[in-house]
C-alpha positions as CSV (number, residue, x, y, z in Angstrom):
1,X,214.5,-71.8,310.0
2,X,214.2,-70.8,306.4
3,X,214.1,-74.4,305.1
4,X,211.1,-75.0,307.6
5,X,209.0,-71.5,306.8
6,X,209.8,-72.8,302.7
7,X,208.2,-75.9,303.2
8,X,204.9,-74.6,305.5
9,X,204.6,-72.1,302.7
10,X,204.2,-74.9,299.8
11,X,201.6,-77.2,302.0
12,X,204.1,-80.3,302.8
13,X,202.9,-82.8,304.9
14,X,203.3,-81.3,308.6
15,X,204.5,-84.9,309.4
16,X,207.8,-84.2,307.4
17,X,208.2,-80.8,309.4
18,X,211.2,-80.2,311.9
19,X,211.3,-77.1,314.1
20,X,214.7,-76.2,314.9
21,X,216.1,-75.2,318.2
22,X,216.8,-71.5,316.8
23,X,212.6,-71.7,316.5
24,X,212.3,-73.1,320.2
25,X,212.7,-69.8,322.0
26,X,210.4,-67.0,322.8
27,X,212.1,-64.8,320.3
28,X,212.3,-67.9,317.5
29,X,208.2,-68.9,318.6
30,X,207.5,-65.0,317.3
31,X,209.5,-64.6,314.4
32,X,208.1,-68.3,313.0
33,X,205.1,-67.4,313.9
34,X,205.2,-63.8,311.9
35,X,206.9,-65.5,309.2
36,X,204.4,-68.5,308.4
37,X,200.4,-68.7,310.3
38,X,200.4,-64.8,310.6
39,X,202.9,-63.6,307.4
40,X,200.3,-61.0,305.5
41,X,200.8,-63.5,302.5
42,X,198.6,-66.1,304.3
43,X,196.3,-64.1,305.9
44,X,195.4,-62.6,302.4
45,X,195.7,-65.5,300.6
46,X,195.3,-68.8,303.0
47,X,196.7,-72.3,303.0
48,X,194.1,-74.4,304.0
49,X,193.3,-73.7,308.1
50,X,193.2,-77.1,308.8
51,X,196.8,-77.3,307.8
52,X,197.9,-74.6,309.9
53,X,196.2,-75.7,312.8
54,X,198.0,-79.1,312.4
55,X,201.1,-77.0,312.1
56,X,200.9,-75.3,315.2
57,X,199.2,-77.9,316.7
58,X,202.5,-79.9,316.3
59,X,204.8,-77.2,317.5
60,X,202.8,-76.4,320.4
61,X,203.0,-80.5,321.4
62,X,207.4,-80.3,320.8
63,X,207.6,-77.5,323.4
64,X,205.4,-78.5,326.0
65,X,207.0,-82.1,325.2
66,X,210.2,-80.4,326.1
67,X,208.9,-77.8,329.1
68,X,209.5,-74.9,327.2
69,X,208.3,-71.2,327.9
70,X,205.3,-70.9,325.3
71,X,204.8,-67.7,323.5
72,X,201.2,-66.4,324.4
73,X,201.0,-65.5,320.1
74,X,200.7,-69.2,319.5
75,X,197.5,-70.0,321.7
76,X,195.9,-66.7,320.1
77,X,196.8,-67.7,316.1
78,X,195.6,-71.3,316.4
79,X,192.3,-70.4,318.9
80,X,191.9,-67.7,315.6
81,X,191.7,-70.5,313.3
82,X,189.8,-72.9,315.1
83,X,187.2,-70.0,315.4
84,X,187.7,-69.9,311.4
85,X,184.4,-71.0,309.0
86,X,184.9,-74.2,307.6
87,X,186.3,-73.7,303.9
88,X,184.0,-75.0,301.3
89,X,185.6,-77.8,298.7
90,X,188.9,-78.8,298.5
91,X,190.9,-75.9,297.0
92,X,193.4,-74.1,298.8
93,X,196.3,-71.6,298.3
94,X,199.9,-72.8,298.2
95,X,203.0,-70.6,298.0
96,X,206.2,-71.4,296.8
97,X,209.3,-69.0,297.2
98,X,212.2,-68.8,294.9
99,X,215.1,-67.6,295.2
100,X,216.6,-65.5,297.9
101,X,214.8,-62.1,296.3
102,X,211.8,-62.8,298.2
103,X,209.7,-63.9,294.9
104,X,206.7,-66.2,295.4
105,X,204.6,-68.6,293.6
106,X,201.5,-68.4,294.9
107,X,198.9,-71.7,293.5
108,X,195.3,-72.5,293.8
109,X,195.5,-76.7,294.3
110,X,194.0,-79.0,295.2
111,X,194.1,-80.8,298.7
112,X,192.8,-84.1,297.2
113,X,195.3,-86.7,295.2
114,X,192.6,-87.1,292.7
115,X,190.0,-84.4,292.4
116,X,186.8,-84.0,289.6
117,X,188.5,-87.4,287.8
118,X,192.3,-86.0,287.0
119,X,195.3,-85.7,289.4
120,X,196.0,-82.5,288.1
121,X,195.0,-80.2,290.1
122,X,197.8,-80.0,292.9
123,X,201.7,-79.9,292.4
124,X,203.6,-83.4,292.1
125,X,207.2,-83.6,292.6
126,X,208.6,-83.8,289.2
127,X,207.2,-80.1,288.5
128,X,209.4,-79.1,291.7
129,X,212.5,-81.4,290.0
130,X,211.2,-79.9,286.7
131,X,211.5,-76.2,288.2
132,X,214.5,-76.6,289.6
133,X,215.7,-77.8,286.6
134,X,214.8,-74.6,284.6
135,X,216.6,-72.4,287.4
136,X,219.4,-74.2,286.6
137,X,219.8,-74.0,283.3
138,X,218.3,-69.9,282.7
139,X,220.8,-69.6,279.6
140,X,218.8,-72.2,277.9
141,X,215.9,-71.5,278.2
142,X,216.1,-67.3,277.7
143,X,214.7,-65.9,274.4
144,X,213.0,-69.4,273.3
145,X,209.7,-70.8,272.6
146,X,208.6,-73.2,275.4
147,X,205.6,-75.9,275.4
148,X,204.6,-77.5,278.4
149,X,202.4,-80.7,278.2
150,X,200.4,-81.6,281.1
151,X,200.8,-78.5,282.8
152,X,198.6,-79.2,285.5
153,X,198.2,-76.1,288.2
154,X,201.4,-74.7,286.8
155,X,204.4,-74.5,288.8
156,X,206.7,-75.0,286.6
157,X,205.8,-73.0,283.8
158,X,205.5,-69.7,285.8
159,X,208.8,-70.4,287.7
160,X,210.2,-70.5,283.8
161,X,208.9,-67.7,282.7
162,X,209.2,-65.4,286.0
163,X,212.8,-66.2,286.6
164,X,214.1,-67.8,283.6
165,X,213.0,-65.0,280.5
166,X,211.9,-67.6,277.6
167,X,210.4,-65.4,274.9
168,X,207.2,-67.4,274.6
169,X,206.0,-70.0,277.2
170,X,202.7,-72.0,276.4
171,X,200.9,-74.0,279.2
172,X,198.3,-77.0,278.3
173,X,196.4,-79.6,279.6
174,X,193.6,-81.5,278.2
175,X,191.6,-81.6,281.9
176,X,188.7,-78.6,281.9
177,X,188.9,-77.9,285.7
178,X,192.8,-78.2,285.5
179,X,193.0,-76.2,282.5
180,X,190.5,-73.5,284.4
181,X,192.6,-73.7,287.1
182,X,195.5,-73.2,285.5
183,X,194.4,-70.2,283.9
184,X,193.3,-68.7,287.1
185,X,196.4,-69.3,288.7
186,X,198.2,-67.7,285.7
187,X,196.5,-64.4,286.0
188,X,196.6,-64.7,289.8
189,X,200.7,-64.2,289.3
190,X,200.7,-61.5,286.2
191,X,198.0,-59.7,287.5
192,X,198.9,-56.5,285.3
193,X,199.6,-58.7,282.1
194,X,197.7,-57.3,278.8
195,X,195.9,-59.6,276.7
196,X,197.1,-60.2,273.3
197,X,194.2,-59.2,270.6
198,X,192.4,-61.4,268.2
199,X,193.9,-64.6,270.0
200,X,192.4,-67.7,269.4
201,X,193.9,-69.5,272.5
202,X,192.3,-70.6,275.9
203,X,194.5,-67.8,277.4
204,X,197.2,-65.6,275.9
205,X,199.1,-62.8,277.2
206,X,201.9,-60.3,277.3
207,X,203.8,-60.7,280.3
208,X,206.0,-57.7,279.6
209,X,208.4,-56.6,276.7
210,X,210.2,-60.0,276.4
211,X,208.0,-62.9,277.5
212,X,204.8,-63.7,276.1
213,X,202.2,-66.6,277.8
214,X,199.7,-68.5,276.3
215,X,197.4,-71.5,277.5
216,X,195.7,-73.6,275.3
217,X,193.5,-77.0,275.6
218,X,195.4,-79.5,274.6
219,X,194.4,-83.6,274.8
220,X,196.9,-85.7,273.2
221,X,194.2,-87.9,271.9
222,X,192.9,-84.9,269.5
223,X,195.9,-83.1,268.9
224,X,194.8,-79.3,267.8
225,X,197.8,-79.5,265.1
226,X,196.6,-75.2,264.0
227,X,196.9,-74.4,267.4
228,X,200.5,-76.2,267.7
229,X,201.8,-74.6,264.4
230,X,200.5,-71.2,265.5
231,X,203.1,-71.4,268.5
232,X,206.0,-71.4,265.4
233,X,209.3,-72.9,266.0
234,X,209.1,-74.3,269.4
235,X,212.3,-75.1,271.1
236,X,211.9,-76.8,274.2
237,X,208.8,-79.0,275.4
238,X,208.6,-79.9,279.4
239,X,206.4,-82.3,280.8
240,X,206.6,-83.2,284.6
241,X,204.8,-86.5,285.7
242,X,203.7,-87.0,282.4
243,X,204.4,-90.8,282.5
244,X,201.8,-92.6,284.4
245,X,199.6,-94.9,282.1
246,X,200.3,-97.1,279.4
247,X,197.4,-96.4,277.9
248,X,198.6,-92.6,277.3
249,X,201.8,-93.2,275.9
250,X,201.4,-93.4,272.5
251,X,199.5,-90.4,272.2
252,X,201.7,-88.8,274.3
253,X,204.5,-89.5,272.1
254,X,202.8,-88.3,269.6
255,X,202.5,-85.0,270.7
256,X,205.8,-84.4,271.2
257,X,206.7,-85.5,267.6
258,X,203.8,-82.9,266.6
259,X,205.6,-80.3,268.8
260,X,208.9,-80.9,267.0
261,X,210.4,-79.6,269.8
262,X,214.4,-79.1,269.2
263,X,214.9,-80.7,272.8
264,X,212.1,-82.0,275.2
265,X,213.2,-82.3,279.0
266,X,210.7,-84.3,281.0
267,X,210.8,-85.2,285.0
268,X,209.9,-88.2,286.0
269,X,208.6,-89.3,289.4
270,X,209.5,-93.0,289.1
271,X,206.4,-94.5,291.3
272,X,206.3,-97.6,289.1
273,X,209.8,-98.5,287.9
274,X,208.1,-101.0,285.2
275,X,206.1,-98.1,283.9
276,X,208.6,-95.7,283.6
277,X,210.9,-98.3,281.6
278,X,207.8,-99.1,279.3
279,X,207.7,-95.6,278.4
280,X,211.4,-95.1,277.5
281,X,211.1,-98.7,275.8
282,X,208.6,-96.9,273.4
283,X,210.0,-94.0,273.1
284,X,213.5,-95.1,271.8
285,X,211.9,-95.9,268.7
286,X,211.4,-92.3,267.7
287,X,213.6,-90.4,270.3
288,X,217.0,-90.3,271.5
289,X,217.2,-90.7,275.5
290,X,219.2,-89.4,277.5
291,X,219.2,-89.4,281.4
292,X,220.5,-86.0,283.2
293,X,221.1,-85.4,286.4
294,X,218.3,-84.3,288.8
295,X,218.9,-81.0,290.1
296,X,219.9,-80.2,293.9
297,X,217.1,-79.5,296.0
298,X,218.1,-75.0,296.3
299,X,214.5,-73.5,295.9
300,X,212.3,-76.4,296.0
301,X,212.1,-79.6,298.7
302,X,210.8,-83.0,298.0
303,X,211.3,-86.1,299.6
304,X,213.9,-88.4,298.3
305,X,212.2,-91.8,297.5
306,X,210.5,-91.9,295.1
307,X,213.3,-90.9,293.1
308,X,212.9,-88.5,290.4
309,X,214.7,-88.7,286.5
310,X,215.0,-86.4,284.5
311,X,215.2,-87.3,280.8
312,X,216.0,-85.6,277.6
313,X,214.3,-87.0,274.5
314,X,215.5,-85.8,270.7
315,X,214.1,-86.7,267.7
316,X,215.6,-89.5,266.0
317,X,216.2,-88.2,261.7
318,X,214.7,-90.1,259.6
């Protein structure tokens, strides 16, 4: 049942949602039901009612399909939220646990694919891949510098620096709602973090004694090389989903040659297999690629096709 709570929890498509017979019983109906719709996480902070209507909606249809005893809790939790107001605009909370410590991700996104002219304002699966990824490799990662490009609503970066340690994680994007977002969704999961004085960054704060986090507006097209070089020796740049137009890839490469970054790990959701080879095509010429292997699906879920590849570029010497 965990598997199925994990996935409510981060929005997935109710579609892809299977109840299992353990949940089918009076005694599984209650503790799904506790542990999802009516877990205080959701009540304080809700996914969007329509989606947990639709969820219950869907397990109330598979046991009446199959003549089961219903428990009276489900009637009462979905008649709450029909009785619900409507929720105004598209944003929503989304929760993401990790680990088996009980930590959660909680995100404002986006319901909408495309939203205020830029896609990033929900979570795409290469930031799962891309998260995974950093669980997996914590020794890594521990004690260095990070930049993220395209961070979008931020999964990945606060996964990293919750559970991975890196002494300095910056976030960016070069959207103003996503990068608003972002910074709301930052705060939202280090509440108690103090501000670091005199900063001239979007957002930039001490997390606790060992990890520092900063946000900054960053478009590839006008690269902010002071605000780069004020990061100091970065060692790792992620980007998840990064590789989606043409158009952007040469300034996108371009920004990670201005990041210097020792090595740059990026996920990529491979949508358009033509793209995705254009991108590595153009890449080569400043960049050595090499192709890891994506990460097994432990904390995060996401649907196998389209595949997901993770790279890892270095700078070619010159």
């Amino acid at each position: 049942m965990d598997k199925l709570i994990q996935r409510f929890f981060s929005g997935l498509p109710v579609s892809s949602l299977n109840f299992p017979s353990e949940a089918l019983s009076l005694e599984g109906q209650m503790t799904l039901l506790n542990a999802t719709v009516n877990s205080d996480l959701v009540l304080k902070q809700p996914l969007r009612y329509q989606y947990q209507k639709a969820f219950l909606k869907r397990l109330l249809n598979q046991l009446e399909s199959l003549d089961l005893v219903v428990f009276e809790g489900l009637y009462s939790a979905y008649v709450r939220l029909v009785q619900m107001p409507h929720q105004l605009g598209s944003k929503s909370f989304n929760h993401y646990r990790v680990g088996s410590g009980g930590d959660v991700v909680t995100l404002i996104e986006d319901e909408n694919l495309i939203s205020q002219g830029t896609t990033g304002l929900r979570t795409w699966t290469g930031a799962l891949a891309l998260s995974e990824w950093c669980l997996n490799n914590k020794d890594l990662i521990t004690n260095k510098t990070i930049l993220e490009l395209g961070s979008g609503v931020g999964l990945t970066g606060l996964v990293a620096c919750r559970h991975c340690h890196p002494q300095r994680f910056c976030f960016s994007d070069g959207h103003p709602e996503v990068v608003k977002t972002l910074a709301e969704n930052i705060k939202l999961n280090f509440p108690t973090a103090s501000a670091v004085p005199s900063s001239k960054l979007r957002l930039d704060l001490e997390i606790d004694k060992t990890t520092r986090v900063s946000l900054m507006n960053l478009s590839w097209d006008n690269i902010d090389c002071t605000a780069i070089a004020a990061l100091g020796k970065i060692d790792f740049v992620l980007a998840a989903d990064v590789v989606y137009d043409p158009e952007l890839f040469q300034h996108l490469l371009n920004a990670l040659k201005m990041a210097d970054g020792e090595c740059n790990i990026f996920a990529c959701t491979e949508r358009n297999p033509d793209t995705l080879n254009l991108f590595l095509k153009e890449a080569v010429h400043s960049f050595r690629c090499i192709e890891l292997s994506c990460p097994e699906q432990k904390n995060f879920t996401w649907e196998p096709v389209p595949l997901v590849r993770i790279f890892q570029f270095q700078r070619k010497s010159n």
